[in-house]
N, CA, C and O atoms as a GROMACS GRO file, in nm:
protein
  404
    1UNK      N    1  -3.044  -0.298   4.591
    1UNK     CA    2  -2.909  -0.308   4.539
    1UNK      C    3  -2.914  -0.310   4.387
    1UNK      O    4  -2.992  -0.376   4.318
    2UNK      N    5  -2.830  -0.239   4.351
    2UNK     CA    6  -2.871  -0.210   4.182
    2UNK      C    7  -2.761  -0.357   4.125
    2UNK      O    8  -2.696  -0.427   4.203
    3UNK      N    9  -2.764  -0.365   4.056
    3UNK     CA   10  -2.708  -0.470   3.931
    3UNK      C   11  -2.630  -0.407   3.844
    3UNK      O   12  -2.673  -0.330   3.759
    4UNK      N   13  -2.496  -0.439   3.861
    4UNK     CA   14  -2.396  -0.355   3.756
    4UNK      C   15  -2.440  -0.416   3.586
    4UNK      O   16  -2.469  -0.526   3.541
    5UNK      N   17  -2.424  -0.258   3.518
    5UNK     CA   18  -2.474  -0.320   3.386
    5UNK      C   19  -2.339  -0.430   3.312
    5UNK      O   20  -2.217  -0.423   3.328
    6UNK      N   21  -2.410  -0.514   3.239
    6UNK     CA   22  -2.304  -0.580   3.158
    6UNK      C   23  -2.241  -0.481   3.013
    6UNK      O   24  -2.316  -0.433   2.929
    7UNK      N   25  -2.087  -0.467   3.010
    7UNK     CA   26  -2.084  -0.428   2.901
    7UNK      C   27  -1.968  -0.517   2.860
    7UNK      O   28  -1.891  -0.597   2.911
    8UNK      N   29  -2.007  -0.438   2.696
    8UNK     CA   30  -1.864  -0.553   2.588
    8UNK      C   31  -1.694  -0.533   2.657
    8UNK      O   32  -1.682  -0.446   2.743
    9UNK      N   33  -1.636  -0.569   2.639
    9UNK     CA   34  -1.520  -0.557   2.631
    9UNK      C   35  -1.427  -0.495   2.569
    9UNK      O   36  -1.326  -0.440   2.613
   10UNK      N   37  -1.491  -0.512   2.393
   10UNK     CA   38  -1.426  -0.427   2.286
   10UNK      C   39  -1.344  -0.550   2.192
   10UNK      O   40  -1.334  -0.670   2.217
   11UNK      N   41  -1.302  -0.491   2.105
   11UNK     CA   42  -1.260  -0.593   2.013
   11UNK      C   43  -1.124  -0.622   2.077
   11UNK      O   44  -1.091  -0.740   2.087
   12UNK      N   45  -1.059  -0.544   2.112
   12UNK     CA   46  -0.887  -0.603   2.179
   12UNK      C   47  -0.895  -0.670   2.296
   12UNK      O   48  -0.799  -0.737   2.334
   13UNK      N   49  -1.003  -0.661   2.364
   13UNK     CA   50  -0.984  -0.773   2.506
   13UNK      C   51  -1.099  -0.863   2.498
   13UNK      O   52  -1.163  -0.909   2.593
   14UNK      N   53  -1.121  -0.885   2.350
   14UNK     CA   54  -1.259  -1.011   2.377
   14UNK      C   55  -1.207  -1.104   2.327
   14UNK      O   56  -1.133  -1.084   2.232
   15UNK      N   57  -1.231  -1.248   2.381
   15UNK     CA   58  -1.168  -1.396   2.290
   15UNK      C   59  -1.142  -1.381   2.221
   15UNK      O   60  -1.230  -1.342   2.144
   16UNK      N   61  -1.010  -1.394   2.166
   16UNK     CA   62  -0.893  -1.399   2.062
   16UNK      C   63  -0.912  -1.326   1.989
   16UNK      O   64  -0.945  -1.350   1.872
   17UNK      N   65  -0.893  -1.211   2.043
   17UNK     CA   66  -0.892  -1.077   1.975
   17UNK      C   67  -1.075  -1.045   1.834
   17UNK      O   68  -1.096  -0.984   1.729
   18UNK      N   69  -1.141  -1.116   1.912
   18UNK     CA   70  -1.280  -1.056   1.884
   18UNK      C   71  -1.383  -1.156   1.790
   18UNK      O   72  -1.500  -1.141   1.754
   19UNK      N   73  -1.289  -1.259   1.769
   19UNK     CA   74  -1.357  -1.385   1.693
   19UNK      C   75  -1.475  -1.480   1.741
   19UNK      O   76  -1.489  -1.603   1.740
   20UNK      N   77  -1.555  -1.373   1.784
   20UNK     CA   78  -1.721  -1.397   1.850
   20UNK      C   79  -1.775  -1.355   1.742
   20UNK      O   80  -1.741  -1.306   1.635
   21UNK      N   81  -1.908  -1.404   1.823
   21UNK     CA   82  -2.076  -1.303   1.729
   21UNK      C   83  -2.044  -1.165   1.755
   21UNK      O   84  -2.051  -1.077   1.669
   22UNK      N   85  -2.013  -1.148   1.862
   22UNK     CA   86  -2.005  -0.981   1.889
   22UNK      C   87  -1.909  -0.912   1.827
   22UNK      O   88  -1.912  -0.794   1.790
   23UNK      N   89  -1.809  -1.005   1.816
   23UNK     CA   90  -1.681  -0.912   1.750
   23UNK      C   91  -1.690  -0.897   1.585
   23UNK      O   92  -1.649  -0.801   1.519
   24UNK      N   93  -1.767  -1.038   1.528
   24UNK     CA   94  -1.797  -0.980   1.388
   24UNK      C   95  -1.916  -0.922   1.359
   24UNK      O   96  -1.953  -0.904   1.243
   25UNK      N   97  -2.015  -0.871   1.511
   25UNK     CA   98  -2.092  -0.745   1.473
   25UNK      C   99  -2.000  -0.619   1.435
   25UNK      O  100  -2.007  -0.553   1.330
   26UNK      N  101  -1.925  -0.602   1.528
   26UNK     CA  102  -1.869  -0.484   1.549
   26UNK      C  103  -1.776  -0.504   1.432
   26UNK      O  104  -1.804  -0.401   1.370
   27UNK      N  105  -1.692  -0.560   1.366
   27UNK     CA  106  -1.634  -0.558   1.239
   27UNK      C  107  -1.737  -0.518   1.129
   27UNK      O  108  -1.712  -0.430   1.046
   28UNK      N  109  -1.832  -0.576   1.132
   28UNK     CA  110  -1.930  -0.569   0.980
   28UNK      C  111  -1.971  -0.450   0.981
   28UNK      O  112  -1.997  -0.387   0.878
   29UNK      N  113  -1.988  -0.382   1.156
   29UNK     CA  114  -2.045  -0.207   1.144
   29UNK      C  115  -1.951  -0.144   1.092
   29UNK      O  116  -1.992  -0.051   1.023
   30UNK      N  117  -1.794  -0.159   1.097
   30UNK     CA  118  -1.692  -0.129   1.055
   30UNK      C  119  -1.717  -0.113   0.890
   30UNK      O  120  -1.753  -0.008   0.837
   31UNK      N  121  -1.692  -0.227   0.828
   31UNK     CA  122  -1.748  -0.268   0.724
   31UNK      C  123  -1.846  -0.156   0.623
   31UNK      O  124  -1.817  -0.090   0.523
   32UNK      N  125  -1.970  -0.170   0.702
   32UNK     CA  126  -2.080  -0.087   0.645
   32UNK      C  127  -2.064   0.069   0.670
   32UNK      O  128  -2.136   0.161   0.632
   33UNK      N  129  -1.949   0.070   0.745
   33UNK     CA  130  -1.943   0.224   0.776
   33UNK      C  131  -2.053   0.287   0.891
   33UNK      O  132  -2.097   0.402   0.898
   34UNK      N  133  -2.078   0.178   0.973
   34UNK     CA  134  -2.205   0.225   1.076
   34UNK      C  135  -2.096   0.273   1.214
   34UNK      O  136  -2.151   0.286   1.324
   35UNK      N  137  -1.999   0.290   1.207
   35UNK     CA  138  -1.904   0.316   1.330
   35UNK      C  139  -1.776   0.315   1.259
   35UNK      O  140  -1.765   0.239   1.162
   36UNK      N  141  -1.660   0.404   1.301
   36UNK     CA  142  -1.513   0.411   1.252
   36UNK      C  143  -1.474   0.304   1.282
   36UNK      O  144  -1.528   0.233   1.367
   37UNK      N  145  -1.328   0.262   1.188
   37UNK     CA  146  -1.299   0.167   1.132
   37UNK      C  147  -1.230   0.114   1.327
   37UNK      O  148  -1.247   0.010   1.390
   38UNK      N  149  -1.153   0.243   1.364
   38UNK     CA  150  -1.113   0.237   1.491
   38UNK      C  151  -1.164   0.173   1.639
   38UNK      O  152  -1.102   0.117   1.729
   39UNK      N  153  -1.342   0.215   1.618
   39UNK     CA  154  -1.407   0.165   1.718
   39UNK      C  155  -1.410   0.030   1.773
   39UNK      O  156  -1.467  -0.050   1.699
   40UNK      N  157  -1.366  -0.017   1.878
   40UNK     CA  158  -1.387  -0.172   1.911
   40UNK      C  159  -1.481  -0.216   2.018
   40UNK      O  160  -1.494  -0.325   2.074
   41UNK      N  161  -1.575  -0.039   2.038
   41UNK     CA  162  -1.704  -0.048   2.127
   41UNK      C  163  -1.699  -0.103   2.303
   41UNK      O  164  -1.792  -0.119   2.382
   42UNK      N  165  -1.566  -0.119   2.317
   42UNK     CA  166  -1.526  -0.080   2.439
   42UNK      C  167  -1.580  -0.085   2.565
   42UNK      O  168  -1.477  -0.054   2.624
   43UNK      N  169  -1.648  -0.097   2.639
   43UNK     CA  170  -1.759  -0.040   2.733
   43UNK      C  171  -1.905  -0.040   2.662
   43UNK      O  172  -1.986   0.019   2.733
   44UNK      N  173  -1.952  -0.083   2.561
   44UNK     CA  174  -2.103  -0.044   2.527
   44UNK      C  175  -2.157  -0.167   2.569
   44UNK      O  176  -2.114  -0.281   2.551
   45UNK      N  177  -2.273  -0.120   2.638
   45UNK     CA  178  -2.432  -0.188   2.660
   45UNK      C  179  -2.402  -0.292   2.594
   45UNK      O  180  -2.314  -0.303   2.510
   46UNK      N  181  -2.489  -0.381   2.636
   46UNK     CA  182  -2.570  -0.485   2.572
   46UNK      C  183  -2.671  -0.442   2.492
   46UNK      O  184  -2.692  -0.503   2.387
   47UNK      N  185  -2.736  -0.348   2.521
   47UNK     CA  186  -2.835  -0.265   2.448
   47UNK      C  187  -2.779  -0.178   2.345
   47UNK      O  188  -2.851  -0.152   2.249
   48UNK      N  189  -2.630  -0.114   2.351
   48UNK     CA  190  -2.641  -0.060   2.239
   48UNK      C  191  -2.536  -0.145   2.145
   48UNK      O  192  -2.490  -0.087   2.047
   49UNK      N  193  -2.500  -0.267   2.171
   49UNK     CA  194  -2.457  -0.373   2.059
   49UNK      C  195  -2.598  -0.448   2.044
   49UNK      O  196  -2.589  -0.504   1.935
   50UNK      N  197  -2.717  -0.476   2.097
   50UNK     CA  198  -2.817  -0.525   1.995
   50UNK      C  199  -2.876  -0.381   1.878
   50UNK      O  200  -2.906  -0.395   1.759
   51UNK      N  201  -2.878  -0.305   1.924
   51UNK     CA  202  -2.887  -0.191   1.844
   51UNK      C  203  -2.806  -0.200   1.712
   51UNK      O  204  -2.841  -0.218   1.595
   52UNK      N  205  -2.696  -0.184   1.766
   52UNK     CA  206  -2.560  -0.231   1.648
   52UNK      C  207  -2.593  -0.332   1.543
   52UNK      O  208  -2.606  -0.301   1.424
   53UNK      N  209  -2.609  -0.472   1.597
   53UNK     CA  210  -2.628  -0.572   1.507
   53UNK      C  211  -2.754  -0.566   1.449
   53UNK      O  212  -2.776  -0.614   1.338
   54UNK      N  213  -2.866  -0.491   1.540
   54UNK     CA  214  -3.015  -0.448   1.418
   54UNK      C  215  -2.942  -0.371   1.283
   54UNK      O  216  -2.975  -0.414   1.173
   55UNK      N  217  -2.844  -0.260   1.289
   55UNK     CA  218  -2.798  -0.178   1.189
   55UNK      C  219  -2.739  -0.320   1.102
   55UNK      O  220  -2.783  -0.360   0.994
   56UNK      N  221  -2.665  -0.362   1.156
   56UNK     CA  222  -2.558  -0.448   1.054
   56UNK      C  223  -2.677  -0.535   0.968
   56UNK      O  224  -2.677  -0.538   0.845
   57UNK      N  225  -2.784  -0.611   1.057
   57UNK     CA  226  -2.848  -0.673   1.009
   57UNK      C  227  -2.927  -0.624   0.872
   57UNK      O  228  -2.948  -0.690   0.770
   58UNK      N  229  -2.956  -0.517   0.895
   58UNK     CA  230  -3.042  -0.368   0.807
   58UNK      C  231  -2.944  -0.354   0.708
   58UNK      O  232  -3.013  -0.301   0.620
   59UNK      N  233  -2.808  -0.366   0.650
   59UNK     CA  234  -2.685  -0.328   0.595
   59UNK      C  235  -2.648  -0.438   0.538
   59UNK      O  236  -2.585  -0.408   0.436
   60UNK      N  237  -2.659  -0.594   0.558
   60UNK     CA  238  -2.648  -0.636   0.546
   60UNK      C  239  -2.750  -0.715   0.444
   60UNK      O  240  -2.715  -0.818   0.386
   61UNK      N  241  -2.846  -0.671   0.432
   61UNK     CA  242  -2.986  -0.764   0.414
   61UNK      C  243  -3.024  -0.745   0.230
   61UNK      O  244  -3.062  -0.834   0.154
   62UNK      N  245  -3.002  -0.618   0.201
   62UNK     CA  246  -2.985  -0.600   0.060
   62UNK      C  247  -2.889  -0.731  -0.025
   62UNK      O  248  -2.938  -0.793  -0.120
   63UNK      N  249  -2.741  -0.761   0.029
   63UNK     CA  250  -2.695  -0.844  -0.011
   63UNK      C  251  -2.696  -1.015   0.068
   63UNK      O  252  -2.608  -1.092   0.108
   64UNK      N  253  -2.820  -1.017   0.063
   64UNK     CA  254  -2.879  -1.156   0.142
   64UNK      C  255  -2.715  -1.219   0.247
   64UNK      O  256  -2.651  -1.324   0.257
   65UNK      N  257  -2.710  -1.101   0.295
   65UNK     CA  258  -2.583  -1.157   0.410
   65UNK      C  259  -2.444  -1.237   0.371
   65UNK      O  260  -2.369  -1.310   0.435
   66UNK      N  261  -2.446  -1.180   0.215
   66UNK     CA  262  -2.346  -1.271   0.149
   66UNK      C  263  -2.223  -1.200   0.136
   66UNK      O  264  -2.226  -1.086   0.091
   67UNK      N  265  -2.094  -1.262   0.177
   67UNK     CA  266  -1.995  -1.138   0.108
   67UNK      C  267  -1.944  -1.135  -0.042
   67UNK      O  268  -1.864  -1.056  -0.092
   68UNK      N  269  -2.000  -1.224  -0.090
   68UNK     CA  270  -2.022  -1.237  -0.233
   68UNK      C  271  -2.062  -1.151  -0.303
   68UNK      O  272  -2.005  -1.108  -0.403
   69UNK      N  273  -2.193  -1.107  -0.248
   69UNK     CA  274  -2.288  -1.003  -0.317
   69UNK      C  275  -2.226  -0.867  -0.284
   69UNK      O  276  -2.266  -0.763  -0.337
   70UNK      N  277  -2.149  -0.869  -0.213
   70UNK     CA  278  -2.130  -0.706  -0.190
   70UNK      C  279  -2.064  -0.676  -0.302
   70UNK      O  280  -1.999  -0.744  -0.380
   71UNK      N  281  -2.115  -0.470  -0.293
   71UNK     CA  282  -2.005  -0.428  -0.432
   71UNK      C  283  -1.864  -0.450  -0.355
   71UNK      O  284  -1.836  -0.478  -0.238
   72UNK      N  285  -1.794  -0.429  -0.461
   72UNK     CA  286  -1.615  -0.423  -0.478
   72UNK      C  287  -1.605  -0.345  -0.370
   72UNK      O  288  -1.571  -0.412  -0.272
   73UNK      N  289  -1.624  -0.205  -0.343
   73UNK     CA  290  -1.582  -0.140  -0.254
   73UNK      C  291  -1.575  -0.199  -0.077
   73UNK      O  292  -1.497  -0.175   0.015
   74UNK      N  293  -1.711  -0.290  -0.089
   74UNK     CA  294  -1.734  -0.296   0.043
   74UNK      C  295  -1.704  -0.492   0.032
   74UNK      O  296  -1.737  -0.575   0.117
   75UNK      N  297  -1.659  -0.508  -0.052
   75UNK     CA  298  -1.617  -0.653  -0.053
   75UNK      C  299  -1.450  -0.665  -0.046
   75UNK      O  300  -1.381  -0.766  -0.034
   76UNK      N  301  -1.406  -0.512  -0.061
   76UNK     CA  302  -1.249  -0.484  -0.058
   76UNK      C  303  -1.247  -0.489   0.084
   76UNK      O  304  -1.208  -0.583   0.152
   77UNK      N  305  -1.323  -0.310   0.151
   77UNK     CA  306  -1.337  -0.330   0.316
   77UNK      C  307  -1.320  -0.459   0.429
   77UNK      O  308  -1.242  -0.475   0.523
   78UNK      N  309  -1.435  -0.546   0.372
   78UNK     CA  310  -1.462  -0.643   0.446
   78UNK      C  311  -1.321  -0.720   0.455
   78UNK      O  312  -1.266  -0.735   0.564
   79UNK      N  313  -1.260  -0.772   0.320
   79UNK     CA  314  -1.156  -0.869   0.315
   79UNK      C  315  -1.052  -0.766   0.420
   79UNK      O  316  -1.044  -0.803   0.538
   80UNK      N  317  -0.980  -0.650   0.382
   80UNK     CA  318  -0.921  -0.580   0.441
   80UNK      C  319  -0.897  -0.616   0.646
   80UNK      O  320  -0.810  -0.664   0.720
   81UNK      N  321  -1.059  -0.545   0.659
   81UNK     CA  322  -1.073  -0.577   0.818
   81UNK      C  323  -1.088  -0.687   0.852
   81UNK      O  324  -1.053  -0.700   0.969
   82UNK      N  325  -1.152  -0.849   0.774
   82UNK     CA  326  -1.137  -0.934   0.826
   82UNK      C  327  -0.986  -1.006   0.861
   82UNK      O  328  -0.942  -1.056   0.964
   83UNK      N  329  -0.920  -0.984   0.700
   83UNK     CA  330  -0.782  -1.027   0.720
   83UNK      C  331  -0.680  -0.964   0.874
   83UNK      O  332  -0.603  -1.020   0.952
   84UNK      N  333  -0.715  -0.869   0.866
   84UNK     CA  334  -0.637  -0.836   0.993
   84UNK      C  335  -0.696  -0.884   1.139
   84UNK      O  336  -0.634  -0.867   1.244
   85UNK      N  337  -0.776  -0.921   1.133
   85UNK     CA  338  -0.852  -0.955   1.243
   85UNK      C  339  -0.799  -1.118   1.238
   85UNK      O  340  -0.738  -1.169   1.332
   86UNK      N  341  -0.820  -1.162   1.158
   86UNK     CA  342  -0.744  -1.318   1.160
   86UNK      C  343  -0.629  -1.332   1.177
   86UNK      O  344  -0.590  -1.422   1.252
   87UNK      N  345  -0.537  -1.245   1.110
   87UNK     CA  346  -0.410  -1.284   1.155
   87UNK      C  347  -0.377  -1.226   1.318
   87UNK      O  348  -0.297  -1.289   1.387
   88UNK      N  349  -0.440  -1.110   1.368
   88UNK     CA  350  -0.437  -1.094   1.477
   88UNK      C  351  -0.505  -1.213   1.566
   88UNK      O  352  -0.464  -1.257   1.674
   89UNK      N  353  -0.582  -1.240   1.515
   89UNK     CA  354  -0.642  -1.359   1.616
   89UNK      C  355  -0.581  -1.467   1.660
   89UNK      O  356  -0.575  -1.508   1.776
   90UNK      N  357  -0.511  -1.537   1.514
   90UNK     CA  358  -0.426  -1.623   1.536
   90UNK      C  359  -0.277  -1.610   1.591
   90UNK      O  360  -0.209  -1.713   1.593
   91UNK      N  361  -0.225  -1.500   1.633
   91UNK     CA  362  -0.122  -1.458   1.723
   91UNK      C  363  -0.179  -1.439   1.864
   91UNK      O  364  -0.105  -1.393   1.952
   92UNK      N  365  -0.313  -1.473   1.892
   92UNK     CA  366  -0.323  -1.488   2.066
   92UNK      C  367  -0.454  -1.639   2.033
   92UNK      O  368  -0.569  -1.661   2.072
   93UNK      N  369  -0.364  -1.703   1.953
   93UNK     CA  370  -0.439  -1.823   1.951
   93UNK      C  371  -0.544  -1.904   1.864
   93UNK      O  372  -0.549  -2.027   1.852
   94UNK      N  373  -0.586  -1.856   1.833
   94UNK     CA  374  -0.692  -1.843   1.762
   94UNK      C  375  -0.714  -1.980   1.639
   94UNK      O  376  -0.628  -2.037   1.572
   95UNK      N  377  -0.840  -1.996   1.644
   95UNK     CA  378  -0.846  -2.134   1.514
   95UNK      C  379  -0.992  -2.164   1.494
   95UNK      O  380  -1.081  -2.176   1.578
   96UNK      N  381  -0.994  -2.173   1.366
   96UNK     CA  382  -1.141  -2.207   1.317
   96UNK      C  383  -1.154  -2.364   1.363
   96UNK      O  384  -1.261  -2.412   1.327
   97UNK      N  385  -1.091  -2.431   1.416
   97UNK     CA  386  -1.138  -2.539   1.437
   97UNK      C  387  -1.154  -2.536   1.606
   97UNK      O  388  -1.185  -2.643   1.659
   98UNK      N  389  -1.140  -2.451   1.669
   98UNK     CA  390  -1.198  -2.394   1.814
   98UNK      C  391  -1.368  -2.405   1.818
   98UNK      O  392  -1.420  -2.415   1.929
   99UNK      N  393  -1.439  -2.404   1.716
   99UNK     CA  394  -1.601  -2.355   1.690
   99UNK      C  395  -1.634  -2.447   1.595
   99UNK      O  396  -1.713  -2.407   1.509
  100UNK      N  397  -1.566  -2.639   1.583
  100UNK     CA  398  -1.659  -2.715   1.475
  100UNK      C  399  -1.809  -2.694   1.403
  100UNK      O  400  -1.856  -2.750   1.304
  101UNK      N  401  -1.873  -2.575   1.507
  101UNK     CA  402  -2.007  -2.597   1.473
  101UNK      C  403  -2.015  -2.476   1.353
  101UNK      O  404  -2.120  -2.456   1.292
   0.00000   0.00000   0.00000
């Protein structure tokens, strides 16, 4: 009996609209330009979101993972897609004090 594979969900049907590890992989690929801004990865592997977050990690690593360090361009991006992602989040709930840790 085979084992159905696990896949993501995508950024519109994952906890509060994507405010996981997974969902700010898939934002930061956004971000770095490793996937359209559109993609919310939908159906992909487990295997090809660790793939993903190796890229982000790789993209990320020049500016010691800071969004500080990024240039302007990609420190505009980031604010851009994160902001919308927060306020979307927080219209199906959403709160940084959900994750004290």
């Amino acid at each position: 009996m085979r084992q159905q594979q696990k896949t993501y969900a995508g950024l519109d049907d994952d906890s509060y609209g994507g405010m996981t590890p997974t969902g700010n992989i898939v934002r930061d690929a956004q971000v770095f330009g490793l996937i359209p801004e559109e993609e919310t990865c939908a159906g992909w592997s487990v295997a090809a979101i660790q793939d993903l977050y190796d890229k982000v990690s790789d993209a990320w690593r020049p500016y010691g993972h800071m969004v500080s360090n990024l240039p302007d361009d990609l420190r505009e991006r980031h604010k851009r897609i994160y902001d919308v992602a927060i306020a979307r989040a927080r219209e199906r709930g959403w709160s940084p004090d959900l994750y004290p840790d």
